[in-house]
KOLDOVEX-751993 format. One record per atom (N, C-alpha, C, O): residue number from 1; atom name; x negated, y negated, z. Coordinates in steps of 0.02 Angstrom, whole numbers, plus 32768, in hexadecimal, padded with zeros to 4 digits. Atoms other than C-alpha are relative to their C-alpha. Last residue first. Example, Ala and Ser with C-alpha at 12.3 -4.5 7.8 and 13.67 -1.06 7.14 Angstrom:
! KOLDOVEX-751993
   resi   name      u      v      w
      2      N   802A   803B   7FFD
      2     CA   7D54   8035   8165
      2      C   8027   7FC9   8025
      2      O   800E   7F92   802D
      1      N   7FD3   803B   8000
      1     CA   7D99   80E1   8186
      1      C   7FD3   7FC4   8000
      1      O   7F9F   7FC5   8021
END
This chain:
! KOLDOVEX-751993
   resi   name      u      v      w
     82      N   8012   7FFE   802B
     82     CA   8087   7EEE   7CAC
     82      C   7FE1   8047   7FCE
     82      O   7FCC   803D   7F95
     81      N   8045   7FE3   800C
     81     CA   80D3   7EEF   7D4D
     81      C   800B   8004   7FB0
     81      O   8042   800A   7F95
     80      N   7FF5   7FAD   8032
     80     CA   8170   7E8F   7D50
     80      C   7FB8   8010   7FFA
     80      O   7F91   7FE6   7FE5
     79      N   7FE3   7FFD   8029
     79     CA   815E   7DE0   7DE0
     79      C   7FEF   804A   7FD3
     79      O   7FC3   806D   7FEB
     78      N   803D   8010   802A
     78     CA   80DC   7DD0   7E74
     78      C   8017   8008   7F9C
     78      O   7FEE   8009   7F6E
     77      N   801E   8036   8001
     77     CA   8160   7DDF   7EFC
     77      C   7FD7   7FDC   7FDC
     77      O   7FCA   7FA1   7FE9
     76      N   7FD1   803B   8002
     76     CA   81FD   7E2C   7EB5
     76      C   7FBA   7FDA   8017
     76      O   7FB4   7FA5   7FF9
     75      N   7FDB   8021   803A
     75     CA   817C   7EA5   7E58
     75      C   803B   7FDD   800E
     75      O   8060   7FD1   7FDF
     74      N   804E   801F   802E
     74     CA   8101   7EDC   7EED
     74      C   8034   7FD2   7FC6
     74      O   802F   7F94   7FC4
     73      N   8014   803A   7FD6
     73     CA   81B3   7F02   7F4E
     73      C   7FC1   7FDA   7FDD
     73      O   7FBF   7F9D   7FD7
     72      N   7FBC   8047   800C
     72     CA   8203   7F66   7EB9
     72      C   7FCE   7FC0   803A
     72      O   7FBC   7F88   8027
     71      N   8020   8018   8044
     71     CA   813E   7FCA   7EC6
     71      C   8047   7FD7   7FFA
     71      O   803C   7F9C   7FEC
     70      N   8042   803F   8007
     70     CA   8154   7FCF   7F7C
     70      C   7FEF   7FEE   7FC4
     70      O   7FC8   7FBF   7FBC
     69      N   7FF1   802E   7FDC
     69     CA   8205   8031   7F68
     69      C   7FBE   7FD2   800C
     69      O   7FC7   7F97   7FFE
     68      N   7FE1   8043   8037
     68     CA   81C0   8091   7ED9
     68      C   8025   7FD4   8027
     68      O   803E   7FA9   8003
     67      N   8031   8022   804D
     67     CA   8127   80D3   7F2A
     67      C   8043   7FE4   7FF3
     67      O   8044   7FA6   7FF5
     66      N   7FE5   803E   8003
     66     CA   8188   80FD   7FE9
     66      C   7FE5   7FD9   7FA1
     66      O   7FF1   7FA1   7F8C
     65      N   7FAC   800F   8010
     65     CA   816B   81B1   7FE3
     65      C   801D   7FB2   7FFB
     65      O   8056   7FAA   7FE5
     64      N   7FEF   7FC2   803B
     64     CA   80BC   81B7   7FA5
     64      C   8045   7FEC   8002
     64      O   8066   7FCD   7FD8
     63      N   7FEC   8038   8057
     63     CA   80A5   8104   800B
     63      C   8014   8032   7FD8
     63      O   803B   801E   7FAD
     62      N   7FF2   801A   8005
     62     CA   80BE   8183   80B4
     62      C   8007   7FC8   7FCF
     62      O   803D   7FAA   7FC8
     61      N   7FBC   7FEA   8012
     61     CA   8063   81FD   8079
     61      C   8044   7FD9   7FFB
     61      O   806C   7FE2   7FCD
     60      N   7FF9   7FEE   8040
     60     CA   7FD1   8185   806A
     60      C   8043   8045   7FF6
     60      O   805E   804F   7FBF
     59      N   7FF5   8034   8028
     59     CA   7FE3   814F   810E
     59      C   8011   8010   7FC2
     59      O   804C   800A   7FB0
     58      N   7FB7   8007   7FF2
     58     CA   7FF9   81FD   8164
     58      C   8014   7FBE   7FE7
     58      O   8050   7FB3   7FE3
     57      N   7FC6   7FD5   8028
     57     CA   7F5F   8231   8100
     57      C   8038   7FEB   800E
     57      O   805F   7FE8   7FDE
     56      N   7FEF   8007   804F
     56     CA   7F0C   81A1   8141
     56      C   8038   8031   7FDC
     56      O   806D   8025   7FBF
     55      N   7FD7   8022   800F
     55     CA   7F41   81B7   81E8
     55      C   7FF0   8004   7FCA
     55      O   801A   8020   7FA8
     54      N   7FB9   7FFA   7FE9
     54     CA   7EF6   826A   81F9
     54      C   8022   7FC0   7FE1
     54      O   8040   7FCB   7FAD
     53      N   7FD1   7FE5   8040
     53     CA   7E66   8233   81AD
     53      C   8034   800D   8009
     53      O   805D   7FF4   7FE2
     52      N   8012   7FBC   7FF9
     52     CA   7E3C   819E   8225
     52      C   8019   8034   7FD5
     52      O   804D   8026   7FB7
     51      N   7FB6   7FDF   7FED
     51     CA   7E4A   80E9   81FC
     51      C   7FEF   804F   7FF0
     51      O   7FD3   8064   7FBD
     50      N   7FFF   7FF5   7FB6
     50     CA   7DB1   8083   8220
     50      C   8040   801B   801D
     50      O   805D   8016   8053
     49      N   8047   800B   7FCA
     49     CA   7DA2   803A   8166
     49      C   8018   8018   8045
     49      O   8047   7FF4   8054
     48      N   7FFB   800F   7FB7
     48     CA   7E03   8096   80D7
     48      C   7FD2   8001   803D
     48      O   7FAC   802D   8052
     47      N   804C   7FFE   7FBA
     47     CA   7DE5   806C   802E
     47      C   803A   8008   804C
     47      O   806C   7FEA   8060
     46      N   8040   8026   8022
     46     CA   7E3B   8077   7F73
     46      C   7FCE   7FFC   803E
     46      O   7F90   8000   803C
     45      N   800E   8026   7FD8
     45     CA   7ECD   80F0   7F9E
     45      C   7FA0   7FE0   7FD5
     45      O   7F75   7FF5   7FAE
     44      N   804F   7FE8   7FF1
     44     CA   7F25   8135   7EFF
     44      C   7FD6   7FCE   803C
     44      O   7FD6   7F92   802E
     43      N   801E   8037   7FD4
     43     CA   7FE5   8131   7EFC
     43      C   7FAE   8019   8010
     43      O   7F9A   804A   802F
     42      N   8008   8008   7FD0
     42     CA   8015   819E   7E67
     42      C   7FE1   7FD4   8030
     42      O   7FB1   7FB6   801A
     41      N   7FB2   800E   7FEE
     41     CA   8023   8182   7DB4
     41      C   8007   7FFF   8051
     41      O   8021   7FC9   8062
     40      N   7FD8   7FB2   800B
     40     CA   7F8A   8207   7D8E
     40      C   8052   7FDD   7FF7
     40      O   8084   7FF9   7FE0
     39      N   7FFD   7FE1   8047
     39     CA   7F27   814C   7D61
     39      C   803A   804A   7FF6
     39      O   8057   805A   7FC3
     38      N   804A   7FEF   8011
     38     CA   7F54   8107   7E1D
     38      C   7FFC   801F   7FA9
     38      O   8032   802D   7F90
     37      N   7FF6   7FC6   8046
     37     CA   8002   80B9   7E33
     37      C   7FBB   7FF8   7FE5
     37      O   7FA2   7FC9   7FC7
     36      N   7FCD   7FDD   7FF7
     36     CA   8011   8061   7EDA
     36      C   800C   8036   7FC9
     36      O   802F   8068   7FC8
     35      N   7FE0   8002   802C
     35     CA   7F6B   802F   7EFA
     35      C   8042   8027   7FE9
     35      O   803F   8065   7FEC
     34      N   7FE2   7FC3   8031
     34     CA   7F3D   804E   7F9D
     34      C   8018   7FE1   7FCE
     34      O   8042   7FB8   7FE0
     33      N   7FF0   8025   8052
     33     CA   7EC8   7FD5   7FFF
     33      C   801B   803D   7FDF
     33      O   7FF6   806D   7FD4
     32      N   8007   7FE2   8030
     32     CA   7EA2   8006   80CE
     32      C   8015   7FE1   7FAC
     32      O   8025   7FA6   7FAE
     31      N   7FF7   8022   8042
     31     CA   7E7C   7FB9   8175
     31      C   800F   8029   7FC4
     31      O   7FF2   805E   7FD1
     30      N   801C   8003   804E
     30     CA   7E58   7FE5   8212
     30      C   8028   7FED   7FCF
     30      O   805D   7FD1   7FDB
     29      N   803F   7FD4   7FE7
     29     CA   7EC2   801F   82AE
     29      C   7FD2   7FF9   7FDE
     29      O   7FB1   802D   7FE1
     28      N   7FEA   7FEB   7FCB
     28     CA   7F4E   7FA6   826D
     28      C   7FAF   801D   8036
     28      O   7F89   7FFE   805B
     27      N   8025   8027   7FB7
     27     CA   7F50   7F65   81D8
     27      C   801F   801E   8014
     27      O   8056   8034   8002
     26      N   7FDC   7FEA   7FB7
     26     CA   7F8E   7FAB   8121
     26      C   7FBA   8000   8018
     26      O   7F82   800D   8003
     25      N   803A   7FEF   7FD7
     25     CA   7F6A   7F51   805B
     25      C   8027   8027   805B
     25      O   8063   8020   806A
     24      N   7FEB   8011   7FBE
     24     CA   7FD8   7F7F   7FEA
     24      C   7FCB   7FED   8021
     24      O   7F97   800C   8017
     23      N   801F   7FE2   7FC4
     23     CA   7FC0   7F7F   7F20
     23      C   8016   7FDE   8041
     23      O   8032   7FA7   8043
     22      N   7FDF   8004   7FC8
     22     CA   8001   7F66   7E85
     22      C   7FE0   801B   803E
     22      O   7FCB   8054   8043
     21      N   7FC3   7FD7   7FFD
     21     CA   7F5F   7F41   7E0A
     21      C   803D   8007   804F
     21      O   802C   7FF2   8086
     20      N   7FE4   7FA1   8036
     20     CA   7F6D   7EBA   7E00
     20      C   7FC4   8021   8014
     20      O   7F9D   7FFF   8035
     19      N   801F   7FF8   8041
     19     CA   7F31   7E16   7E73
     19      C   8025   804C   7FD6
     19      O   8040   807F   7FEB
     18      N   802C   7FC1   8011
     18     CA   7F70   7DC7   7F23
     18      C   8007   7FFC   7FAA
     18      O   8020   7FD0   7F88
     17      N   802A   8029   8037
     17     CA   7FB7   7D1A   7F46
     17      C   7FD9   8039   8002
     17      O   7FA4   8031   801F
     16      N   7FE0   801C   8035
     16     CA   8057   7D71   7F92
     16      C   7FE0   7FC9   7FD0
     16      O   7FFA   7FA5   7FA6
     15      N   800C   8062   800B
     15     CA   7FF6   7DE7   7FFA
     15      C   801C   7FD8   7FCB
     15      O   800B   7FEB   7F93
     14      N   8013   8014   804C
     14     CA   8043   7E98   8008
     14      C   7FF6   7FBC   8011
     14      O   801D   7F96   802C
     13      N   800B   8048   7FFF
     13     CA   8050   7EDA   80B5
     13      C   7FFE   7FE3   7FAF
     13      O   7FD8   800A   7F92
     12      N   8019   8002   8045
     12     CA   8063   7F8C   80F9
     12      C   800C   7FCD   7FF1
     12      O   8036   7FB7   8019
     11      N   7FE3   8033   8035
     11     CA   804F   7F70   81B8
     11      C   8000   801D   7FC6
     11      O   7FCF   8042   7FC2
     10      N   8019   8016   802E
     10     CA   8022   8010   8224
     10      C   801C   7FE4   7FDA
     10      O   8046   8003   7FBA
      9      N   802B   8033   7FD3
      9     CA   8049   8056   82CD
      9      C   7FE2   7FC9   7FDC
      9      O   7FC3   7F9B   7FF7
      8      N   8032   7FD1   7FD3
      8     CA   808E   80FB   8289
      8      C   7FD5   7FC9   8006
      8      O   7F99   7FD4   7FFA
      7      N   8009   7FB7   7FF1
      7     CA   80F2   80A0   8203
      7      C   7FDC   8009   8022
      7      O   7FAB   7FE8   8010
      6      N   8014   7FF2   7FD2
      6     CA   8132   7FDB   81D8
      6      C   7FF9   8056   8012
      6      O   8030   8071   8014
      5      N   7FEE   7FB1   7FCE
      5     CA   8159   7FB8   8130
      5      C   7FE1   8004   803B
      5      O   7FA7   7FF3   8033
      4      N   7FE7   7FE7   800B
      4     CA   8154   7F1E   80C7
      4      C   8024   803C   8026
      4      O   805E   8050   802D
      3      N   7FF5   7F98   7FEA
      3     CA   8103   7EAF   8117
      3      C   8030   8007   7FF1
      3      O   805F   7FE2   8001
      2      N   7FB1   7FE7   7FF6
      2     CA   80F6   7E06   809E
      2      C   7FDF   8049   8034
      2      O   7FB3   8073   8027
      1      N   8001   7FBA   7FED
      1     CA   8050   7D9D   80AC
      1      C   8047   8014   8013
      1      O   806B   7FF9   803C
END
């Protein structure tokens, strides 16, 4: 487990025996799974458990602006997306 980013109380994390597509997982107050590039191209969230809407949104803004800095990080640890 790499953290990547730390924000508003909350790990972003990529596991380094994880699976495609790119994705984060974030701890803290709950839990969540974003893929980093959803079908539009954008970061699409896949679940969030016991995290409130407010944070979500402020999560998921937060990967909006960060997508191609966590997507270089997904691809030094898990090698060139495909």
């Amino acid at each position: 487990m790499v953290v990547i980013h730390r924000a508003y109380g909350f790990r972003y994390v990529i596991y380094t025996a994880d699976h495609e597509p790119a994705h984060i997982h974030v701890t803290g107050s709950g839990q969540a799974k974003i893929n980093l590039t959803g079908p539009d191209g954008r970061p699409e969230a896949v679940y969030f458990i016991g995290i409130k809407r407010p944070d979500q949104r402020r999560l998921m803004a937060e990967v909006i602006e960060r997508q191609d800095e966590f997507l270089a990080e997904w691809e030094r640890i898990h090698g060139t997306l495909d």
